[in-house]
Short mmCIF file of the C-alpha atoms (twelve columns), coordinates in Angstrom:
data_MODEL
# 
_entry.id   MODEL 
# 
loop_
_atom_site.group_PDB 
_atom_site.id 
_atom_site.type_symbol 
_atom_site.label_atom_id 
_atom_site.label_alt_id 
_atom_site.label_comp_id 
_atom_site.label_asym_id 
_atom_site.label_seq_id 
_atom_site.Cartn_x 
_atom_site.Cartn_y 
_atom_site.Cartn_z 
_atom_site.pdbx_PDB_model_num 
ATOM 1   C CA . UNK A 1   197.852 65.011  223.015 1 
ATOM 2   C CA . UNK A 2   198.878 68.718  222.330 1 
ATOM 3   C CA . UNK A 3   201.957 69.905  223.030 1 
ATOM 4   C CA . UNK A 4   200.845 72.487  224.932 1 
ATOM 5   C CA . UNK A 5   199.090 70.174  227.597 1 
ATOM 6   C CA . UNK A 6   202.125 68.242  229.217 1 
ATOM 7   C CA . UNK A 7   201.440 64.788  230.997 1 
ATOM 8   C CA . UNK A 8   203.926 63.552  233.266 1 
ATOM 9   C CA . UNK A 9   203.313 60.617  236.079 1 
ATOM 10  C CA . UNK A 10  205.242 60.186  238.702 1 
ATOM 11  C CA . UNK A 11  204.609 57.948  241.126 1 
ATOM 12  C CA . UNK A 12  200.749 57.897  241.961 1 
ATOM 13  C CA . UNK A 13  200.616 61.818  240.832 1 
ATOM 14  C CA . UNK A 14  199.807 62.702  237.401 1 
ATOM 15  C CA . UNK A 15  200.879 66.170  236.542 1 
ATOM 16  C CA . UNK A 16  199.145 67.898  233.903 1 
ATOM 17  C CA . UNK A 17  200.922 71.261  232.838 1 
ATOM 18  C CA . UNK A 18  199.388 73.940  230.366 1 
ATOM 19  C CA . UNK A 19  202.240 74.569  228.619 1 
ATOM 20  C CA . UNK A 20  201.488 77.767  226.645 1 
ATOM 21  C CA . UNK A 21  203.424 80.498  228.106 1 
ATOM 22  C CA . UNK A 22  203.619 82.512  225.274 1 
ATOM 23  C CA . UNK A 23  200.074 83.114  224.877 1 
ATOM 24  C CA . UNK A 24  199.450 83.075  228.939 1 
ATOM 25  C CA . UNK A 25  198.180 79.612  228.823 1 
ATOM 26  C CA . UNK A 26  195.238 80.426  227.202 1 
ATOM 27  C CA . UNK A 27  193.738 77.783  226.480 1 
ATOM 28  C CA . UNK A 28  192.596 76.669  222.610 1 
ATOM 29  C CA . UNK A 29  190.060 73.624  221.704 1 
ATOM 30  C CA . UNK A 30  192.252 71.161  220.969 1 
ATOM 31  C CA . UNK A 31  194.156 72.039  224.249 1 
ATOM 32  C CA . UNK A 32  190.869 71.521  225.777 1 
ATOM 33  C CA . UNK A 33  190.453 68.112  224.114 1 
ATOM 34  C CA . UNK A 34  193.929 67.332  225.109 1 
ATOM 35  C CA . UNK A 35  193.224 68.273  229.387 1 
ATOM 36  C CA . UNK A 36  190.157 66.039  229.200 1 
ATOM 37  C CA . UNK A 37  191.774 62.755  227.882 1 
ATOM 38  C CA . UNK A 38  194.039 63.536  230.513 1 
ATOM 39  C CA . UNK A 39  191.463 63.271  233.065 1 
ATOM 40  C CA . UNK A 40  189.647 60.233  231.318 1 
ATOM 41  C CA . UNK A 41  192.803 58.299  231.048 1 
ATOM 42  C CA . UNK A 42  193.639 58.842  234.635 1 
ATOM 43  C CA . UNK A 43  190.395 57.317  235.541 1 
ATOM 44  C CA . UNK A 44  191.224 54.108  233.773 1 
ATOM 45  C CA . UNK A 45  194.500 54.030  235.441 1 
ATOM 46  C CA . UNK A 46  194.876 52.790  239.000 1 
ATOM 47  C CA . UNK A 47  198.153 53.894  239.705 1 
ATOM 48  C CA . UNK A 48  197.099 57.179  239.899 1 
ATOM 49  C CA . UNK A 49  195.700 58.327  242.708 1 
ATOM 50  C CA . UNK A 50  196.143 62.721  242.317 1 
ATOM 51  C CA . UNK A 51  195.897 64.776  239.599 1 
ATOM 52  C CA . UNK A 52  198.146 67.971  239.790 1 
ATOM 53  C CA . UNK A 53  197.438 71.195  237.385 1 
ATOM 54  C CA . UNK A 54  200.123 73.607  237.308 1 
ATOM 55  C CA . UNK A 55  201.029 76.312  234.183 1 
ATOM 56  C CA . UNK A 56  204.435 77.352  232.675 1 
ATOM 57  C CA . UNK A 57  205.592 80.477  232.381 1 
ATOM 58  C CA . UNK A 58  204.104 83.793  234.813 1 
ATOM 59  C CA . UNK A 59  200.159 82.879  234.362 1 
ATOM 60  C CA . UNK A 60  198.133 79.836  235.596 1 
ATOM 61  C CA . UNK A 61  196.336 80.421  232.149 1 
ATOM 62  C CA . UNK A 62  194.450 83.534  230.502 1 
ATOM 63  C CA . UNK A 63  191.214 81.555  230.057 1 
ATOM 64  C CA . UNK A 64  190.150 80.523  226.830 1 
ATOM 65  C CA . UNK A 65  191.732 81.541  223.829 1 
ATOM 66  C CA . UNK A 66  189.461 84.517  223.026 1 
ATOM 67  C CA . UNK A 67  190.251 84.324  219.229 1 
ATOM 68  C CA . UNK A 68  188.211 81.632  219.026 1 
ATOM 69  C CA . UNK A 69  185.379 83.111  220.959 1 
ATOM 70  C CA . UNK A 70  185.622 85.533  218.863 1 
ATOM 71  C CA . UNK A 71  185.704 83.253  215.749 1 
ATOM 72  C CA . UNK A 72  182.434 81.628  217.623 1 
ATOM 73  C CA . UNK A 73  180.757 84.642  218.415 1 
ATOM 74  C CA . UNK A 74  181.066 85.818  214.178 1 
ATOM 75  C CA . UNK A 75  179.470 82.593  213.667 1 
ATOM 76  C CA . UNK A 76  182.345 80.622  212.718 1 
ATOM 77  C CA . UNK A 77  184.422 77.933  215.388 1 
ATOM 78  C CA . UNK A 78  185.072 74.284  216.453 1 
ATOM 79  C CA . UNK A 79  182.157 72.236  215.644 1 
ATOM 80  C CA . UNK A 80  183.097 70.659  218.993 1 
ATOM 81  C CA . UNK A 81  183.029 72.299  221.806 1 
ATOM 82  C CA . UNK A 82  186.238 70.180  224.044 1 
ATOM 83  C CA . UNK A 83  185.848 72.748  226.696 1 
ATOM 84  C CA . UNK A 84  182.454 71.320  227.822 1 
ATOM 85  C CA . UNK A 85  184.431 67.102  227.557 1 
ATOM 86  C CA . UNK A 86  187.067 68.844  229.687 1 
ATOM 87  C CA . UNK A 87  184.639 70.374  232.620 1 
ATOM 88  C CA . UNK A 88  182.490 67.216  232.730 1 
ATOM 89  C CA . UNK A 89  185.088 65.089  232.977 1 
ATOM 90  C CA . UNK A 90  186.817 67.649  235.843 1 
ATOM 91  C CA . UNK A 91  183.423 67.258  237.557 1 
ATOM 92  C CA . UNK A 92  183.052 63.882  237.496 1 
ATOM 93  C CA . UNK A 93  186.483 62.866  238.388 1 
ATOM 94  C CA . UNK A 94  186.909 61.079  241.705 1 
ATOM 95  C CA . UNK A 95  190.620 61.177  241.890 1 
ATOM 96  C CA . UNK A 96  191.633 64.138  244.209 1 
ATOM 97  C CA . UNK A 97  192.766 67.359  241.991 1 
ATOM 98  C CA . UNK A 98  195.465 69.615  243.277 1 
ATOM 99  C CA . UNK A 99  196.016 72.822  241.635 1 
ATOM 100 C CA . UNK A 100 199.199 75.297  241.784 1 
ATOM 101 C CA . UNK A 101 198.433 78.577  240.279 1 
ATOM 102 C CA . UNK A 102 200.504 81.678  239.921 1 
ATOM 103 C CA . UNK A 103 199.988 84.834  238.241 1 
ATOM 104 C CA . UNK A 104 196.688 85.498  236.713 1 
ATOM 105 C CA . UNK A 105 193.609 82.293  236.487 1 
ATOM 106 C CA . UNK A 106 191.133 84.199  234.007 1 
ATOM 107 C CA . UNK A 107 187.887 82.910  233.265 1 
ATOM 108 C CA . UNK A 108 188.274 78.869  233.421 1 
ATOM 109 C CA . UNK A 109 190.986 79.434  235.266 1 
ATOM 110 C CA . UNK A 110 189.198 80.153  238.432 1 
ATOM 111 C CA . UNK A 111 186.144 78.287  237.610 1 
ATOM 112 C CA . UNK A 112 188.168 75.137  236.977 1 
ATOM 113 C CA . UNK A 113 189.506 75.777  241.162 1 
ATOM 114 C CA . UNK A 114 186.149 75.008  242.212 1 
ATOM 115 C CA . UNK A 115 186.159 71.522  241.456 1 
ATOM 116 C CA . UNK A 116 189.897 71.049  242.531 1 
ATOM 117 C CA . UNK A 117 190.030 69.609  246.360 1 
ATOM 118 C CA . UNK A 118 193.433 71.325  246.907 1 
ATOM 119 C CA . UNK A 119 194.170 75.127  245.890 1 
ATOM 120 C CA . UNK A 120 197.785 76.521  246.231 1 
ATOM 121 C CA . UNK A 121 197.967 80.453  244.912 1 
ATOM 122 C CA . UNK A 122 201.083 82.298  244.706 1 
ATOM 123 C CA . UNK A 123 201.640 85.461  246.762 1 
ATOM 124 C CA . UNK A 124 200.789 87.782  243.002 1 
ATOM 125 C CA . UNK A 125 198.186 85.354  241.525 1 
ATOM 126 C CA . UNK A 126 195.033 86.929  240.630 1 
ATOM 127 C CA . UNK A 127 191.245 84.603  240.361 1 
ATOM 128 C CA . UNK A 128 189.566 86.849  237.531 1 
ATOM 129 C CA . UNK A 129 185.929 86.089  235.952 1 
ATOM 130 C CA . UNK A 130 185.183 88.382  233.289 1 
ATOM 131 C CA . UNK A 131 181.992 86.498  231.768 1 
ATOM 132 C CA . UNK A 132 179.860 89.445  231.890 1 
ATOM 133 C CA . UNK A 133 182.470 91.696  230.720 1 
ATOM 134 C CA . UNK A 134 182.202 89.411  227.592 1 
ATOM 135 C CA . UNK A 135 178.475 89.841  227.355 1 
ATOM 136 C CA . UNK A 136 178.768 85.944  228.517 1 
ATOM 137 C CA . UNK A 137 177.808 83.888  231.904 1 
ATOM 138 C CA . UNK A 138 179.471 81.676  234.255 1 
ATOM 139 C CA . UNK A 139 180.235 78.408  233.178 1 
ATOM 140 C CA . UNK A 140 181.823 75.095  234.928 1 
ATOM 141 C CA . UNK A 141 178.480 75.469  236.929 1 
ATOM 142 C CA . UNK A 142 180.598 78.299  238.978 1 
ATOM 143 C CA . UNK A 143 176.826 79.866  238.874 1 
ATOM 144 C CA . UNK A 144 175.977 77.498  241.633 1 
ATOM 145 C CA . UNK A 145 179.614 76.348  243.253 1 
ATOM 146 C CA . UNK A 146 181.037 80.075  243.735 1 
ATOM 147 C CA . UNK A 147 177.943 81.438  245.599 1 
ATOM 148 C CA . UNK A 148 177.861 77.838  247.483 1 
ATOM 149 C CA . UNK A 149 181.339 78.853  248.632 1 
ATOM 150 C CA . UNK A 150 181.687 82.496  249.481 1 
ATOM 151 C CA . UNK A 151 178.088 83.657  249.319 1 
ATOM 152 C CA . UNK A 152 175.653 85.232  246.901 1 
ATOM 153 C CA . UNK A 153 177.271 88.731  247.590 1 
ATOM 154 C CA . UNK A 154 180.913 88.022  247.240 1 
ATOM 155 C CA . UNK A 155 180.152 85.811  243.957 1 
ATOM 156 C CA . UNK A 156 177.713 88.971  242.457 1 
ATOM 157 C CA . UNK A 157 180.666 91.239  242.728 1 
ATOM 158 C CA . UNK A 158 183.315 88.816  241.034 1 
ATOM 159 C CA . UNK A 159 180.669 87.850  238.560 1 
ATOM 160 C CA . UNK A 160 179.483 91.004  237.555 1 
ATOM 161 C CA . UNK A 161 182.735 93.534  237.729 1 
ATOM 162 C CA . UNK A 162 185.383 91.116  236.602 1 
ATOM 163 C CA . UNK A 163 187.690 92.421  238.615 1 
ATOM 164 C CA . UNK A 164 190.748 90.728  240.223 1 
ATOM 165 C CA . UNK A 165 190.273 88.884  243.640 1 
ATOM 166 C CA . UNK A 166 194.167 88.708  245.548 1 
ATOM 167 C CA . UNK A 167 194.979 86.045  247.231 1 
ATOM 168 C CA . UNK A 168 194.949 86.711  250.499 1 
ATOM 169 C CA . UNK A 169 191.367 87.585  249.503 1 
ATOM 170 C CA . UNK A 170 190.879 84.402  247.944 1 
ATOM 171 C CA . UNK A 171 192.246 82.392  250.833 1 
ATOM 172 C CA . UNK A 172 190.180 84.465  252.915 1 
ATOM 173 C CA . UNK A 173 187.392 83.738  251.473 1 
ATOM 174 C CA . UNK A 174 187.491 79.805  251.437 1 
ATOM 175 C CA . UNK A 175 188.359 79.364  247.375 1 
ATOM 176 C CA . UNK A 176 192.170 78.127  248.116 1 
ATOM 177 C CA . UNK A 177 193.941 75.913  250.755 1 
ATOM 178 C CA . UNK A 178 197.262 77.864  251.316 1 
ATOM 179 C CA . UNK A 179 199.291 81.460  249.447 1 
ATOM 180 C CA . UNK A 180 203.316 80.485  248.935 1 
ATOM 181 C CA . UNK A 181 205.943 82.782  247.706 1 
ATOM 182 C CA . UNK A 182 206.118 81.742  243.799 1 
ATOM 183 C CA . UNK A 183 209.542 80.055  244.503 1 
ATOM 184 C CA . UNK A 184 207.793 77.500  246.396 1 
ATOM 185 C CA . UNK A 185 204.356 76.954  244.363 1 
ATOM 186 C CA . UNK A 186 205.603 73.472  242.468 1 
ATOM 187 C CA . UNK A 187 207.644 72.189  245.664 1 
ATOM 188 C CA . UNK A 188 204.527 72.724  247.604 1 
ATOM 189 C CA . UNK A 189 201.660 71.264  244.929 1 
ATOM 190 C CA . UNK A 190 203.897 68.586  244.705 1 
ATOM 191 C CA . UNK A 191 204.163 67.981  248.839 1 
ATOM 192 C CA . UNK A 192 200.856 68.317  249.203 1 
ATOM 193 C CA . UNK A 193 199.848 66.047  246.153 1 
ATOM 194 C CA . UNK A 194 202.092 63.045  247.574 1 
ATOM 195 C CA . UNK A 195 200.557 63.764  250.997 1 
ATOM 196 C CA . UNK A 196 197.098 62.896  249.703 1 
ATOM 197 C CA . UNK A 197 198.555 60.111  247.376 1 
ATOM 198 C CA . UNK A 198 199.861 57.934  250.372 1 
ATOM 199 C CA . UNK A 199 196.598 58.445  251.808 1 
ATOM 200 C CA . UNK A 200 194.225 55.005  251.497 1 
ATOM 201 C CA . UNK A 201 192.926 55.463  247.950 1 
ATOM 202 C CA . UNK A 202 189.094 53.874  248.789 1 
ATOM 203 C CA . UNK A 203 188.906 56.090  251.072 1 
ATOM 204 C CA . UNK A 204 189.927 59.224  249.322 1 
ATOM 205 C CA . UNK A 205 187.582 58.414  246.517 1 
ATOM 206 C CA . UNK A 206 184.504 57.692  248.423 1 
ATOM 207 C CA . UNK A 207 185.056 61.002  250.731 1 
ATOM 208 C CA . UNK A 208 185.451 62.648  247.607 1 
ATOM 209 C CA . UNK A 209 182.329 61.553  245.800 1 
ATOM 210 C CA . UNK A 210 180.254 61.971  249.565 1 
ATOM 211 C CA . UNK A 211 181.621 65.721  248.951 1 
ATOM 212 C CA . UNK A 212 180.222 66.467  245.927 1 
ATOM 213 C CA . UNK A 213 176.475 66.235  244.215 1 
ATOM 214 C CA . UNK A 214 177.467 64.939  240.872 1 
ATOM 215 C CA . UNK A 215 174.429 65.266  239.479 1 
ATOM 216 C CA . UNK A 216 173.617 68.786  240.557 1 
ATOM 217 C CA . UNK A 217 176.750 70.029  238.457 1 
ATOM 218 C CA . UNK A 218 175.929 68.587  235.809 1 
ATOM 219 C CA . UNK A 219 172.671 69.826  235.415 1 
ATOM 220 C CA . UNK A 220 173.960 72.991  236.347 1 
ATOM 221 C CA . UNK A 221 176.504 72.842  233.047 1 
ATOM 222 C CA . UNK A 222 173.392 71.587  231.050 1 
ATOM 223 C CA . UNK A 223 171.839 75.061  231.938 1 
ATOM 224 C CA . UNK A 224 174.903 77.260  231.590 1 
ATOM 225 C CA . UNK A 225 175.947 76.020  228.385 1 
ATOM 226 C CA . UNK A 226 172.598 76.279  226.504 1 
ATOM 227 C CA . UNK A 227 173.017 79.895  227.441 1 
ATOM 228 C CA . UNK A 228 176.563 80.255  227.042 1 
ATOM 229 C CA . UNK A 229 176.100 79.072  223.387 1 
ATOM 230 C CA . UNK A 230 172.860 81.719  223.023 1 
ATOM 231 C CA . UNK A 231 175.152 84.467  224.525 1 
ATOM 232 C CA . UNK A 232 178.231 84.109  222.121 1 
ATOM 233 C CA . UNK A 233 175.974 84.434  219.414 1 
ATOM 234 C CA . UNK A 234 174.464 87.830  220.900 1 
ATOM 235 C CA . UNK A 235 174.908 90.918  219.854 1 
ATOM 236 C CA . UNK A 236 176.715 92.331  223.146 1 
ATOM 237 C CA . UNK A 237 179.170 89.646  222.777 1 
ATOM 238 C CA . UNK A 238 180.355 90.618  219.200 1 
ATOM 239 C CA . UNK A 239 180.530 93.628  220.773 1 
ATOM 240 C CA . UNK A 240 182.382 92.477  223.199 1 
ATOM 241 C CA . UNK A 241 184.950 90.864  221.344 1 
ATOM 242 C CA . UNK A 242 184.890 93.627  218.205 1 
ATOM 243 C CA . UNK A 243 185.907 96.041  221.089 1 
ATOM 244 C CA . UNK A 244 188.831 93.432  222.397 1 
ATOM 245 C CA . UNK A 245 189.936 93.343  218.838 1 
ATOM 246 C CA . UNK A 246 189.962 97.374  218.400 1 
ATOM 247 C CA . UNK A 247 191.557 98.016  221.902 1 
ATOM 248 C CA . UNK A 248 188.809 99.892  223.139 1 
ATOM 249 C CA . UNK A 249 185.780 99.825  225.494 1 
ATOM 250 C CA . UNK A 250 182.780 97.961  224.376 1 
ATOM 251 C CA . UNK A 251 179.371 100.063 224.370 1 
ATOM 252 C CA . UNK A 252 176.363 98.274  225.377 1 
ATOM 253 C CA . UNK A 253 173.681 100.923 225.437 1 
ATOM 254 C CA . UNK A 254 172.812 100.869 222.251 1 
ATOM 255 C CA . UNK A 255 171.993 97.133  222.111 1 
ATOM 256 C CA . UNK A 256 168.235 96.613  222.015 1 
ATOM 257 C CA . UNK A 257 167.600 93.125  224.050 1 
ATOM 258 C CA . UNK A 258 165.842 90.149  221.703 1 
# 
């Protein structure tokens, strides 16, 4: 276990904190590794009855570390991909997941709220999915679950312009539970995450898994990742990321398409 992914049970609640505020929680491979034996260790555990993300510092996370995509997209990288263990094992939990997120949920950040069961935003937190921007796609089979949610139109425009969704929007639109001032975000995850916990755990689990088509997501990850992978080896994306490197706006146009 990282140091930058904190584990901490208390009663039936497992907290799991990304603990990388000087970087803006974004989130490396081995911190990737680290969130998903979390999540599988929880499973084996039956005191545990909610799982509870939260992040340090003024962001829930920036996303994934984009030196590495970079690294990735030059041909070089993990030879294990722990960010694929860590959404497979988020989809396939069956313990309730409650997430409290302030500040700014990039990429995985906001993908990663669409398997949670219980969403509490911050008054200034921002849901942000820049995959195109990266010359990438959707991942955490968001592809499928955000359309599902707020509609094909809604889930074009975040897709394809990146840009930041509020939270009042988000609320709005169905993709979180409750906005708190940010005083309150931890007092409130943690309210709402003993709340569920005293609820009868059977129960819980069984609603849970009647909620959700298992198998759907994951052949909807199957599909996304095959062409995630193809896309970071593309030459938009090392575009992309040269760009992010050199502070300035990538230029598509004079890509020819393979």
């Amino acid at each position: 276990m990282t140091s930058e992914v904190i584990t901490n049970r208390v009663g039936g609640v497992l907290t799991i904190t990304i603990a990388r505020p000087d970087k803006k929680n974004a989130l490396t491979n081995a911190m990737y590794g680290a969130l998903a034996d979390a999540i599988d260790s929880a499973a084996s555990d039956r005191e545990i009855r909610v799982i509870l993300f939260q992040g340090e510092g003024d962001s829930f996370t920036a996303g994934n570390d984009i030196g590495e995509f970079a690294a990735q997209a030059a041909g070089s990288g993990p030879a294990e991909r722990h960010v694929f263990r860590f959404l497979d094992s988020l989809a396939r939990t069956s313990i309730p997941v409650v997430a409290a997120v302030q500040g700014k949920a990039v990429g995985v950040g906001t993908t990663m709220l669409l398997h949670c069961d219980y969403v509490i935003l911050t008054e200034d937190a921002q849901l942000i999915t820049p995959f195109i921007n990266l010359a990438l796609v959707p991942e955490a089979a968001s592809s499928y679950l955000l359309p599902l949610r707020i509609g094909h139109a809604r889930a074009f425009e975040m897709f394809a312009f990146g840009d930041p969704l509020p939270a009042a929007t988000a609320l709005a639109w169905g993709i979180a539970n409750r906005v708190v001032p940010n005083a309150e975000l931890q007092s409130e995850a943690r309210r709402a995450a003993e709340r569920i916990a005293a609820k009868p755990h059977g129960s819980m689990t069984a609603m849970k898994q009647l909620m959700r088509d298992v198998a759907k997501l994951a052949s909807q990850m199957d599909a996304e990742r095959a062409i995630f992978t193809k896309r970071l080896e593309s030459d938009e994306a090392r575009e992309a990321f040269t760009a992010f490197a050199e502070k300035r706006q990538p230029d598509f146009t004079k890509i020819q398409m393979r």
